[in-house]
DSSP file (Angstrom, degrees, kcal/mol; ACC not computed):
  #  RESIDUE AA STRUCTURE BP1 BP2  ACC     N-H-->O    O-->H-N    N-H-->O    O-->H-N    TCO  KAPPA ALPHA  PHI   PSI    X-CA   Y-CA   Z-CA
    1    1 A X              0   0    0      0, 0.0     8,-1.9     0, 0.0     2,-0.5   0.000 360.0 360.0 360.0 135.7  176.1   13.5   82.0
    2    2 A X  B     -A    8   0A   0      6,-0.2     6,-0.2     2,-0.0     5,-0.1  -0.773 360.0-144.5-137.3 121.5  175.7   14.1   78.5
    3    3 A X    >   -     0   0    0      4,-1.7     3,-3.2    -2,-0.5     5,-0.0   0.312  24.4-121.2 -52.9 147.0  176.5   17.1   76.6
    4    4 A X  T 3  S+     0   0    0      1,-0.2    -1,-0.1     2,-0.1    -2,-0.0   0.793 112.3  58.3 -91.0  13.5  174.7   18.2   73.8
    5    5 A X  T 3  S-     0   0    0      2,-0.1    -1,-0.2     0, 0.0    -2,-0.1   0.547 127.2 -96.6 -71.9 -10.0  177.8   18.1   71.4
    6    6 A X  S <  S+     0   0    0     -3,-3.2    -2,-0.1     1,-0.2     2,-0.1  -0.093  78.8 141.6  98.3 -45.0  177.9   14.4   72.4
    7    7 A X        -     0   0    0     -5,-0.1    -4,-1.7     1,-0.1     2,-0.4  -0.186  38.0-146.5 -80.3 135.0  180.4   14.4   75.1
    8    8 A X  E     -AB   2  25A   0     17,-1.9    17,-2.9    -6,-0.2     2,-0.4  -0.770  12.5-173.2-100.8 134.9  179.9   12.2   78.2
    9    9 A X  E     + B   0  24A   0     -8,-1.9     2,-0.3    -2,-0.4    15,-0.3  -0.948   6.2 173.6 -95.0 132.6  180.9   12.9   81.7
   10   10 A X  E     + B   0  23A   0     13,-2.4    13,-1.2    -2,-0.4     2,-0.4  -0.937  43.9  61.5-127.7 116.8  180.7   10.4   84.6
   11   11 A X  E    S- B   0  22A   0     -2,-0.3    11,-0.3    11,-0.3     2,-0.2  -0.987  82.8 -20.6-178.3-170.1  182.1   11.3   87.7
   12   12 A X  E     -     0   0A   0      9,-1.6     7,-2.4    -2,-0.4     2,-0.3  -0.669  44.4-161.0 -59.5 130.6  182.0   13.8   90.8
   13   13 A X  E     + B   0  18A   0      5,-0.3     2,-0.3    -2,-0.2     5,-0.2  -0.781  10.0 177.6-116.2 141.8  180.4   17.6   90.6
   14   14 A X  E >  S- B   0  17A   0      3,-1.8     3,-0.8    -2,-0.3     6,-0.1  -0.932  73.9 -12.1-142.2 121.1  181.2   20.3   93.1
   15   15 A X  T 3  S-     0   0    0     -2,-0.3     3,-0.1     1,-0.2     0, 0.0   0.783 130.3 -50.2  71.2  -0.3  179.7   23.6   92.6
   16   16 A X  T 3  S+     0   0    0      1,-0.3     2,-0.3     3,-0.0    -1,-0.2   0.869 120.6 115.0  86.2  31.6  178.4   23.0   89.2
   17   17 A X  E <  S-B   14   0A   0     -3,-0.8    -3,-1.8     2,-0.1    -1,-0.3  -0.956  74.6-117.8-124.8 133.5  182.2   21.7   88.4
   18   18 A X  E     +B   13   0A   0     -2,-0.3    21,-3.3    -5,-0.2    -5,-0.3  -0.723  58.1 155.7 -65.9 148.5  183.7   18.3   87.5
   19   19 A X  E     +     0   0A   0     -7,-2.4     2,-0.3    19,-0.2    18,-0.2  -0.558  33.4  31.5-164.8  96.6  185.5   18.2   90.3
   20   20 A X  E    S- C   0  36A   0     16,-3.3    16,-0.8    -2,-0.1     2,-0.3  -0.885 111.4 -29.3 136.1-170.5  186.9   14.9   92.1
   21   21 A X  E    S+ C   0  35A   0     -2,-0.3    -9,-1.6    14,-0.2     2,-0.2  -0.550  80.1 149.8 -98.7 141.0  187.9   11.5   89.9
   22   22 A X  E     -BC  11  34A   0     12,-1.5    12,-2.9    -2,-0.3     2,-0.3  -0.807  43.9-120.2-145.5 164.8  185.8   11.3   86.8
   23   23 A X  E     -BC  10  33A   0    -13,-1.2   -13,-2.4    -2,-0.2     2,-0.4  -0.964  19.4-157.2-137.2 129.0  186.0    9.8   83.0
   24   24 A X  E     -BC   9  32A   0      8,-1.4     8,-1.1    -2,-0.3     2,-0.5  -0.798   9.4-168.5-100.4 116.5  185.7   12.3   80.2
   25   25 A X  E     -BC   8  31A   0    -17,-2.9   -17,-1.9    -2,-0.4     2,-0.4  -0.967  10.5-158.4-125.5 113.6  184.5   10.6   76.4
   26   26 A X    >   -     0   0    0      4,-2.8     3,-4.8    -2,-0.5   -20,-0.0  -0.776  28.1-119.7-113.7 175.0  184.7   12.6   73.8
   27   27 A X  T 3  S+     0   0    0     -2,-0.4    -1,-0.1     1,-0.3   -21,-0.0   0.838 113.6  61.2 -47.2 -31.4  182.8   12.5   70.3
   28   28 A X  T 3  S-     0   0    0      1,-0.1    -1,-0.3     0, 0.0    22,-0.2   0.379 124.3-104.9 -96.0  -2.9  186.5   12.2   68.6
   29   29 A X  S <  S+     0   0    0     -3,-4.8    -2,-0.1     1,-0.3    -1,-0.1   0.109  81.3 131.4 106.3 -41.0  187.0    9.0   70.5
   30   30 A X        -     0   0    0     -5,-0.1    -4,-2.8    19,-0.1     2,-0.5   0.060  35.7-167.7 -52.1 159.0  189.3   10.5   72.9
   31   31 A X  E     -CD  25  48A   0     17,-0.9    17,-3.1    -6,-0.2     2,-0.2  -0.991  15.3-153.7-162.0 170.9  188.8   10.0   76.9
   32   32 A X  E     -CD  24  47A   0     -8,-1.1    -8,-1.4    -2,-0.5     2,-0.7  -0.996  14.3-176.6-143.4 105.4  190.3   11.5   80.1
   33   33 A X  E     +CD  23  46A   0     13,-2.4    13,-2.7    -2,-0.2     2,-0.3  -0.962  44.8  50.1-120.5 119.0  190.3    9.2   83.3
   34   34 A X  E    S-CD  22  45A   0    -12,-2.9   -12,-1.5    -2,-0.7     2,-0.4  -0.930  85.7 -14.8 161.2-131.0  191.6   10.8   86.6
   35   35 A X  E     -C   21   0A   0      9,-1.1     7,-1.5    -2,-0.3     2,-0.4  -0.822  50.8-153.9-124.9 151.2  191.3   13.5   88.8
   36   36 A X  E     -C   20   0A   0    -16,-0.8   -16,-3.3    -2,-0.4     2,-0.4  -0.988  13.4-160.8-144.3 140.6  189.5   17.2   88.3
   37   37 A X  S >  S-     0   0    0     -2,-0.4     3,-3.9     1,-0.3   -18,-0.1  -0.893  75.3 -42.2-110.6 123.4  189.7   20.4   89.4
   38   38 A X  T 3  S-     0   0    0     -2,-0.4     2,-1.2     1,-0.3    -1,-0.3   0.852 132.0 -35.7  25.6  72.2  186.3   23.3   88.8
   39   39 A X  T 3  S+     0   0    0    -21,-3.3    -1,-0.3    -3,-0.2   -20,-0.1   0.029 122.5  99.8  90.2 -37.2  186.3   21.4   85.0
   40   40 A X  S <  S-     0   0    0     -3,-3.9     2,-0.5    -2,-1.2    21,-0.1   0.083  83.1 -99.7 -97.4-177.7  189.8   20.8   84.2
   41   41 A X        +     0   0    0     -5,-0.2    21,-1.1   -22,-0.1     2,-0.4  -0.942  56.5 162.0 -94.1 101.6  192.1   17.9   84.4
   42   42 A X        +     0   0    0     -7,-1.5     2,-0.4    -2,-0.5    18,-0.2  -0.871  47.8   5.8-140.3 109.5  194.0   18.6   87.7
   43   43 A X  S    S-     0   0    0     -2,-0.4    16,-1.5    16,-0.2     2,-0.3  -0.854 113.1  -3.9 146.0-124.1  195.9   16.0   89.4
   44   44 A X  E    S+ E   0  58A   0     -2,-0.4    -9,-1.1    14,-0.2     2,-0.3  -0.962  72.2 151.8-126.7 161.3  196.6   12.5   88.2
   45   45 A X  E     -DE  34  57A   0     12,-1.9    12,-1.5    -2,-0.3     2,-0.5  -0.986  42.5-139.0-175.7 151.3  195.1   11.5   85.2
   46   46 A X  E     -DE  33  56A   0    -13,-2.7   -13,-2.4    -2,-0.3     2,-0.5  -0.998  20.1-168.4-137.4 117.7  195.5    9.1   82.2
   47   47 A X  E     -DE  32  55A   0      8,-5.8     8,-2.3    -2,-0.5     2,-0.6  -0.964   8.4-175.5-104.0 123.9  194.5   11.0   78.6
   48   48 A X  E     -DE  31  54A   0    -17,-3.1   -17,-0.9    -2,-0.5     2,-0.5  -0.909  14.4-147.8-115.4 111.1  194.2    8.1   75.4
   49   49 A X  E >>  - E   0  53A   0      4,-2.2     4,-1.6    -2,-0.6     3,-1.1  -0.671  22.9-116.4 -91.6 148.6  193.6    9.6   72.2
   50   50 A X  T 34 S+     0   0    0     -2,-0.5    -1,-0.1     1,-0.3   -21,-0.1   0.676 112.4  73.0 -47.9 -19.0  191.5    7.6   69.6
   51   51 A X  T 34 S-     0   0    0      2,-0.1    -1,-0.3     1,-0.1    -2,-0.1   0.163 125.7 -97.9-104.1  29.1  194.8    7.5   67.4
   52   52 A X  T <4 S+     0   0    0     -3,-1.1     2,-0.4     1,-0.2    -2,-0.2   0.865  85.1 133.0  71.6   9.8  196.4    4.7   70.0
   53   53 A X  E  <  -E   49   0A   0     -4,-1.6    -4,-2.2    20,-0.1     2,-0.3  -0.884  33.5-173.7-107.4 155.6  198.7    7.9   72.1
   54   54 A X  E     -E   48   0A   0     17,-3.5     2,-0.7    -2,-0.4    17,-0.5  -0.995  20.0-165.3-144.4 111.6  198.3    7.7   75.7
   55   55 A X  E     -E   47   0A   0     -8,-2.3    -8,-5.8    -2,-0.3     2,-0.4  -0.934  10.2-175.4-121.5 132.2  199.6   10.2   78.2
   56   56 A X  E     +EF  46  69A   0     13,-0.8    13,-0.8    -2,-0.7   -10,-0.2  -0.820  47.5  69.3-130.9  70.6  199.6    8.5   81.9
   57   57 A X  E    S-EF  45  68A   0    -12,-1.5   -12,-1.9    -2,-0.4     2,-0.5  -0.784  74.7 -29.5-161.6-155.0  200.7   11.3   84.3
   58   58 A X  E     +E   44   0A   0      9,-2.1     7,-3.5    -2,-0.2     2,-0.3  -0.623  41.1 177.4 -74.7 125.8  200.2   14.7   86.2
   59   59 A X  E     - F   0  64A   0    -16,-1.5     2,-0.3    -2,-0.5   -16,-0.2  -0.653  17.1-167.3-105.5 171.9  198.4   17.7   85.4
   60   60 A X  E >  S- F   0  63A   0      3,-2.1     3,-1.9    -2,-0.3   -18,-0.1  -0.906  73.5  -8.2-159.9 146.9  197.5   20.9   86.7
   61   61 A X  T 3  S-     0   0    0      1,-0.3   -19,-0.2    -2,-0.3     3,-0.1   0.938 123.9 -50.5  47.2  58.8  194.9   23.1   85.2
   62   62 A X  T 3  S+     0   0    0    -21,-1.1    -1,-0.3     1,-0.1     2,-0.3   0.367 119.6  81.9  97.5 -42.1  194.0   21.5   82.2
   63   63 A X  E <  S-F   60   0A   0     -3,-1.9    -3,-2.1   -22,-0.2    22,-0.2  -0.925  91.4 -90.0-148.2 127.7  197.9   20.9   80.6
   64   64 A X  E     +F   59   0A   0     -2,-0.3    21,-1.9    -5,-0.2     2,-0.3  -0.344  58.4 158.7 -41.5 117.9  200.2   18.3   81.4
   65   65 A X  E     +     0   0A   0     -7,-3.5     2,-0.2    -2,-0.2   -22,-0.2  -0.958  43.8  33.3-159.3 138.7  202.5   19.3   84.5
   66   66 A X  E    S- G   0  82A   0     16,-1.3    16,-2.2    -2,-0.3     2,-0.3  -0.583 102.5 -27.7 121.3 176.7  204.3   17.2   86.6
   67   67 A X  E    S+ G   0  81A   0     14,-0.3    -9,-2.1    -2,-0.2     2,-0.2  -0.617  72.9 167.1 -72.5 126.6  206.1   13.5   86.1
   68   68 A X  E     -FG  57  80A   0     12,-3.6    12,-1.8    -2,-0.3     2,-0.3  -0.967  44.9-136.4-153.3-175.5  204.6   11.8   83.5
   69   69 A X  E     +FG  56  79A   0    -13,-0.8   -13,-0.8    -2,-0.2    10,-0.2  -0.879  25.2 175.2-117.4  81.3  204.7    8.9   81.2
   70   70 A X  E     - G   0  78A   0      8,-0.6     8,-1.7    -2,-0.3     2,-0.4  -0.626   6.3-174.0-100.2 164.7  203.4    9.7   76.8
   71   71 A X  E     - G   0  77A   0    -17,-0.5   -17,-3.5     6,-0.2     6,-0.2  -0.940  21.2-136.1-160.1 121.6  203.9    6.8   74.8
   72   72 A X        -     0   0    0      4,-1.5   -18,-0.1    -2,-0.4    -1,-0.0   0.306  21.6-112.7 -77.2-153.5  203.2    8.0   71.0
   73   73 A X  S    S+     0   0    0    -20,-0.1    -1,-0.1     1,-0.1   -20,-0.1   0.669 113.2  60.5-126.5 -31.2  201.2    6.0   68.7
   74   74 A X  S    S-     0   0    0      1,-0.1    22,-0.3     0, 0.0     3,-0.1   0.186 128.9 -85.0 -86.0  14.4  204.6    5.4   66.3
   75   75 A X  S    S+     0   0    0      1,-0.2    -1,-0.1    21,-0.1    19,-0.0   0.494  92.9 126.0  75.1  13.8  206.5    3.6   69.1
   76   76 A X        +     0   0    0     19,-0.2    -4,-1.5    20,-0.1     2,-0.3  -0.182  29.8 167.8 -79.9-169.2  207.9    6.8   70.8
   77   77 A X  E     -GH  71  94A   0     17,-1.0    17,-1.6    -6,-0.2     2,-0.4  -0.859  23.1-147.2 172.9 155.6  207.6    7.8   74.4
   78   78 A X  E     -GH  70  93A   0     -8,-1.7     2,-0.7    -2,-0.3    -8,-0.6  -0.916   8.1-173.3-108.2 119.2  208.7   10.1   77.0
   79   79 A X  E     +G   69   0A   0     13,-6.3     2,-0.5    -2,-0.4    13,-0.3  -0.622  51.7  51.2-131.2 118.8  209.1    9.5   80.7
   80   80 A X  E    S-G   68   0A   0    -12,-1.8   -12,-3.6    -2,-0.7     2,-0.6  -0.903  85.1  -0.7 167.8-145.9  210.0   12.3   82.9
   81   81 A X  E     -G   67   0A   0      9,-1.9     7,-1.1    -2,-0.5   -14,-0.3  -0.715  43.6-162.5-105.5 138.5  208.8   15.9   83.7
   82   82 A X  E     -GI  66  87A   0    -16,-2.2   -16,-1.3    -2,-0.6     2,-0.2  -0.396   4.9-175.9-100.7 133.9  205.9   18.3   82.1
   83   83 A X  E >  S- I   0  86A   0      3,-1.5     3,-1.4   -19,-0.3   -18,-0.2  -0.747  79.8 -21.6-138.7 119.7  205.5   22.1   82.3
   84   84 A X  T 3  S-     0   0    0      1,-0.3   -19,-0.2    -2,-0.2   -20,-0.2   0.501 127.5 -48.9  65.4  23.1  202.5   23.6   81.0
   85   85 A X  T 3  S+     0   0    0    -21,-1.9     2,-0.3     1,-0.4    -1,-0.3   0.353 118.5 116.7 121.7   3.7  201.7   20.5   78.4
   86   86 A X  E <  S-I   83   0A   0     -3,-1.4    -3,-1.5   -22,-0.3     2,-0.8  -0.808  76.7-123.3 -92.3 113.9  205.9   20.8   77.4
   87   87 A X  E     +I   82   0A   0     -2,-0.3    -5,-0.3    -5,-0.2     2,-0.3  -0.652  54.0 170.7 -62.3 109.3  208.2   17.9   78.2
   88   88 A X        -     0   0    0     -7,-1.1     2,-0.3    -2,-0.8    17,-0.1  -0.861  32.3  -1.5-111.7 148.1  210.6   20.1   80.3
   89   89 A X  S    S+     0   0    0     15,-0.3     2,-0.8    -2,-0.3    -7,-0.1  -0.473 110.0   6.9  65.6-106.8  213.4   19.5   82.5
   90   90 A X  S    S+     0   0    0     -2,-0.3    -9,-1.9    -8,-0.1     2,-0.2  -0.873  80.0 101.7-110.3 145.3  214.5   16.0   83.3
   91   91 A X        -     0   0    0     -2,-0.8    12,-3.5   -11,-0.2     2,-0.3  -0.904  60.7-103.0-170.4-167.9  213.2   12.9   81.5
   92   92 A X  E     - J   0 102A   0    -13,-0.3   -13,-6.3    10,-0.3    10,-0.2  -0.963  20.4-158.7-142.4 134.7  214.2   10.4   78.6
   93   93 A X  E     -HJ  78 101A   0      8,-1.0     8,-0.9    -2,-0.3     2,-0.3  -0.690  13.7-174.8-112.1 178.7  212.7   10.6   75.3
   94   94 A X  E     -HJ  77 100A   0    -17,-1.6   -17,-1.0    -2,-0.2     2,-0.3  -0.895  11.8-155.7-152.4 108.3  213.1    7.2   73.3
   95   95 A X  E >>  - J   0  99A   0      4,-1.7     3,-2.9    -2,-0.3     4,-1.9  -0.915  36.8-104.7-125.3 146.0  212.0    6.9   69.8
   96   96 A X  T 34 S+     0   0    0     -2,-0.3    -1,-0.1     1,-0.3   -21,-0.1   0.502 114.0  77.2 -57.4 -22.0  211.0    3.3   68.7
   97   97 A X  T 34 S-     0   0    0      1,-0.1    -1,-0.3     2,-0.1     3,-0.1   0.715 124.1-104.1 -26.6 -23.9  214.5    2.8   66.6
   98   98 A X  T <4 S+     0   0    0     -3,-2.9     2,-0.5     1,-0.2    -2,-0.2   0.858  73.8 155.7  87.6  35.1  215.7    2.4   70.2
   99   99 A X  E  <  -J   95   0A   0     -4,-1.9    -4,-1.7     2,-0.0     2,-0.4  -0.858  25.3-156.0 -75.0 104.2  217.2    6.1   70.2
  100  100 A X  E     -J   94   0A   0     -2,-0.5     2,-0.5    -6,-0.3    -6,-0.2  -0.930  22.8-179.2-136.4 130.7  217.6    7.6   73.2
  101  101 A X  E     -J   93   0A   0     -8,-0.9    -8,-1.0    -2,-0.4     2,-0.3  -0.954  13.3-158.7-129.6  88.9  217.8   11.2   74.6
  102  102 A X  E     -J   92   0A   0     -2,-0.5     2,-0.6   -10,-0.2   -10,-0.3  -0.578  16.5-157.8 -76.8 136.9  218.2   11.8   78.2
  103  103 A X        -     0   0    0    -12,-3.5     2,-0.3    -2,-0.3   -12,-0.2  -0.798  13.3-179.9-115.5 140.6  217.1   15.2   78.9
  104  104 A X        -     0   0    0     -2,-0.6   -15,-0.3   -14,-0.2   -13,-0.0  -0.825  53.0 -34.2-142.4-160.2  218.2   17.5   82.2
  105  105 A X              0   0    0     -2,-0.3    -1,-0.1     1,-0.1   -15,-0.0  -0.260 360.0 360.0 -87.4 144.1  217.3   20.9   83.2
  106  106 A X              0   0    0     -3,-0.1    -1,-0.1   -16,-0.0    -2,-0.0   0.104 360.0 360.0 -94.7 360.0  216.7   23.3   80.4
């Protein structure tokens, strides 16, 4: 389907809802591959923004939550756990100097 702002959906509808695994394009270049819930990004899901950052993990409602994987566009990255789009609790951030931050509950 395509919106008339430009943005393409292809996937599964329930209920007048993306709802099931779909791919998201938006005008800005951005895309959304994974799983959706009534509209959102809910599930597992891979987001790439046009500027080369890639977050490859869980959602719920919309917002990164859950284990996931972001890997920045400057050579940082994160791997661990998500609450409400937040890197929270335990993970490793890494920033490409080869710096590294082990993280545990907050």
């Amino acid at each position: 389907m395509k919106y008339s702002n430009g943005r393409i959906y292809e996937g599964y509808w329930f209920d007048d809802f993306r709802h099931g695994k779909g791919l998201e394009k938006y005008t800005n270049g951005n895309t959304y591959e994974g799983d959706f819930e009534r509209g959102r990004a809910h599930g597992k899901g891979i987001y790439k923004w046009s500027s080369g950052e890639i977050y490859d993990g869980e959602w719920q409602n919309g917002l990164k939550h859950g284990d996931g994987v972001w890997k920045g566009n400057q050579g940082d990255s994160y791997i661990g756990e998500w609450h409400c789009s937040k890197a929270e609790g335990y993970g490793v951030h890494m920033w490409k100097n080869g710096m590294r931050i082990w993280r545990g509950i907050e």
